[in-house]
C-alpha positions in Angstrom: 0.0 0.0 0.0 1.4 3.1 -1.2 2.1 6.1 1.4 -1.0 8.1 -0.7 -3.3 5.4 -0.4 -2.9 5.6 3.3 -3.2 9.1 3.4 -6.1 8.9 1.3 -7.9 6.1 3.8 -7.1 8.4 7.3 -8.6 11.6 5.4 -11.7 9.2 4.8 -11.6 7.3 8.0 -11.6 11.1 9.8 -14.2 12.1 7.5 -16.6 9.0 8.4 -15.8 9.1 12.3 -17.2 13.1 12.4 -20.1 12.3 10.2 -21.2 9.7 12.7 -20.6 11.9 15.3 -22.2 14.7 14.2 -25.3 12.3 13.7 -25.4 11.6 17.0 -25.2 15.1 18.5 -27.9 15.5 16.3 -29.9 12.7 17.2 -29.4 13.7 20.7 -30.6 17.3 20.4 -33.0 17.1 18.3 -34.8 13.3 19.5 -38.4 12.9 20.6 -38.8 12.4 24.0 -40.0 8.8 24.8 -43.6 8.5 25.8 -42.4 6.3 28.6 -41.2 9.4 30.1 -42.6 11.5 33.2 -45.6 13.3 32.3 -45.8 17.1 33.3 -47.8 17.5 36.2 -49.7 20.8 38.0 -48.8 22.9 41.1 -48.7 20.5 43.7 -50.8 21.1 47.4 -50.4 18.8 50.1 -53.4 19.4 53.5 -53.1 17.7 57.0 -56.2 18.3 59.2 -56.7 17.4 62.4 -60.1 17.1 64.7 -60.6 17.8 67.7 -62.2 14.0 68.0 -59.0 12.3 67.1 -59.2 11.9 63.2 -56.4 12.6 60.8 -56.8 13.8 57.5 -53.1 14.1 54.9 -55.0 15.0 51.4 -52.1 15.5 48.3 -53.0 16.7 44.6 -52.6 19.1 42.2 -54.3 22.8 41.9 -54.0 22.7 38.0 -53.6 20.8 34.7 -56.9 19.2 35.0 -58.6 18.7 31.5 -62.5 18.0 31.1 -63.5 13.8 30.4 -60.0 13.2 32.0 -59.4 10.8 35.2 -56.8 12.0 37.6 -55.4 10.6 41.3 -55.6 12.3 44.5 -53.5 10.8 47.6 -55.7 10.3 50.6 -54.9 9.3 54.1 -57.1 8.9 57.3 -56.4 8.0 60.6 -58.3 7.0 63.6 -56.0 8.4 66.7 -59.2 7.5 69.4 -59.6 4.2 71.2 -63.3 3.6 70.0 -64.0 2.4 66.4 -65.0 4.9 63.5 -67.5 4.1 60.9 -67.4 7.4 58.6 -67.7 8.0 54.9 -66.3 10.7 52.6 -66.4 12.5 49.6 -64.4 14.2 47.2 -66.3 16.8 45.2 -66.0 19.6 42.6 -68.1 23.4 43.6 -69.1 25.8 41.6 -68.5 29.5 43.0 -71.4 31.5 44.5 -74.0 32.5 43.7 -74.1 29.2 42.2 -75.0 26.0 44.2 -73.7 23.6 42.1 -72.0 20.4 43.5 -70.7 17.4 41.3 -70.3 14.5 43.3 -66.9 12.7 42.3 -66.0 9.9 44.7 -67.5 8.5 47.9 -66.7 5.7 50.0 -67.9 4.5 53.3 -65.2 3.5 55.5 -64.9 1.6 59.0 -61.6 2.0 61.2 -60.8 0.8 64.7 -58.3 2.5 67.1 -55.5 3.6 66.3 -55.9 2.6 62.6 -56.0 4.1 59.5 -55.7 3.5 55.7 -53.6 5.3 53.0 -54.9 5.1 49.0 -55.1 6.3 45.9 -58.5 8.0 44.9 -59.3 8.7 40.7 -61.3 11.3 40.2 -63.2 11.0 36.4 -64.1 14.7 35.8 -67.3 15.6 34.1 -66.3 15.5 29.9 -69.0 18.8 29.5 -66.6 20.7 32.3 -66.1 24.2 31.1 -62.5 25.7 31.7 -62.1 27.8 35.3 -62.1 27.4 38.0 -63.9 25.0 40.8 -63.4 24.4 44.0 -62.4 20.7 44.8 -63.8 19.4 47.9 -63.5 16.8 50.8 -65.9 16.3 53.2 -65.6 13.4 56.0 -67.7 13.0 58.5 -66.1 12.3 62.4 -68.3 11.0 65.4 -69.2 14.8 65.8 -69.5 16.2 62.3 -68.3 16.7 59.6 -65.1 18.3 58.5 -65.1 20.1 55.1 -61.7 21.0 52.9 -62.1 23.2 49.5 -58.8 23.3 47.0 -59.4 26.0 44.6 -58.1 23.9 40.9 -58.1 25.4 37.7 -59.8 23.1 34.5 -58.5 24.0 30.9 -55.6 26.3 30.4 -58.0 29.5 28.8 -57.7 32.9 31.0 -56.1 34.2 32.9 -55.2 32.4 36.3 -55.6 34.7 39.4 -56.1 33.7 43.4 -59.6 33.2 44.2 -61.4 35.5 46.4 -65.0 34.1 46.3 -67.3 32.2 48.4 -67.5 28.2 48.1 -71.8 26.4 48.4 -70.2 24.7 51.6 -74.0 24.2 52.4 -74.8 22.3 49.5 -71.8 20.4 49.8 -72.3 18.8 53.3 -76.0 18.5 52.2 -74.7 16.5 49.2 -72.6 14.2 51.3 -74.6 12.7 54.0 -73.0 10.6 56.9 -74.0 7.2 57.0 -77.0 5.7 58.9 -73.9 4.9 62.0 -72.5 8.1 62.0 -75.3 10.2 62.2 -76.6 8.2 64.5 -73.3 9.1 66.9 -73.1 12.7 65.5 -77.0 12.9 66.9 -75.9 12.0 70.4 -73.0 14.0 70.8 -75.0 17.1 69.5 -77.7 15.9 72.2 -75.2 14.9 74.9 -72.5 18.1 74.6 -73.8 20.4 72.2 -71.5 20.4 70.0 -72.3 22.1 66.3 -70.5 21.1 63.0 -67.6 21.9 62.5 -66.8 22.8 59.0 -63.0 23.5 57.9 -62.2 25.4 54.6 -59.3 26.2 53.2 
């Protein structure tokens, strides 16, 4: 092999190596992200309430990115910190501001805990598909041995407007009203209110 032919084969063998790795800077900059990856998610919020009758509440989510006819998962955890059982119920909703008194009942569930325990789960939320972009007021309502205690998340559906803190009024009425304690609960909520007095007590945030 001649001394041109070599140089010849290194001037192509250099030329071959940078086109490769110019592909794949290219390729690198310039590749579609796998759909396997993350997915964006919202502002998160993360709520801890406690009663003054020993229940725990740790509620987790998101304030935003929510999309009409979509399903999304809110983190839920409740404990029982008494050393008599709890049969309670609760329910996650979505509010219309006032004046309206709309409530759209998303999730409910019934629940029955002894002392000292509790359970932790995962809760999907199908929003309604006819939702028009604003914003609602996402709600929790849980009724204790001696009421019930209510939480309202202001969330944004749609990405239209203009996004600024909400200084309305949530239906809280129509919201407990929509999410009645079960048959054993009430039944305990009826005689503490007779035995003690005590009124609802209704949390909002």
């Amino acid at each position: 092999m001649t001394r041109r032919f070599k140089v010849v084969l290194g001037i192509l063998g250099g030329l071959l190596v940078a086109g490769l790795v110019g592909l794949l800077v290219f390729y690198t900059l310039f590749a579609p992200v796998s759909s396997s990856g993350a997915q964006a998610e919202g502002h998160a919020f993360s709520l801890d309430i406690m009663s003054g009758d020993g229940a725990e509440v740790s509620w987790e989510g998101y304030t935003d990115e929510y999309r009409p006819g979509t399903s999304d998962i809110m983190r839920l955890a409740v404990k029982n910190s008494t050393d008599k059982p709890w049969a309670g119920r609760l329910c996650f909703q979505l509010l219309e501001p006032q004046p309206s008194s709309v409530v759209m009942p998303l999730a409910n569930q019934e629940f029955d805990l002894q002392g000292g325990d509790g359970l932790a789960q995962e809760v999907h939320l199908n929003l309604p598909a006819d939702l028009s972009p604003g914003i609602y007021g996402l709600s929790l309502v849980i009724h204790t041995s001696t009421g019930p205690i209510a939480a309202v998340i202001p969330i944004w559906v749609g990405d239209e407007g203009k996004r600024e803190p909400f200084q309305g009024e949530w239906p809280m009425g129509p919201a407990l009203e929509a999410c009645r304690a079960s048959q054993s609960t009430a039944q305990e909520e009826q005689t503490v209110l007779n035995e003690k007095g005590v009124k609802h007590h209704v949390q909002e945030i």
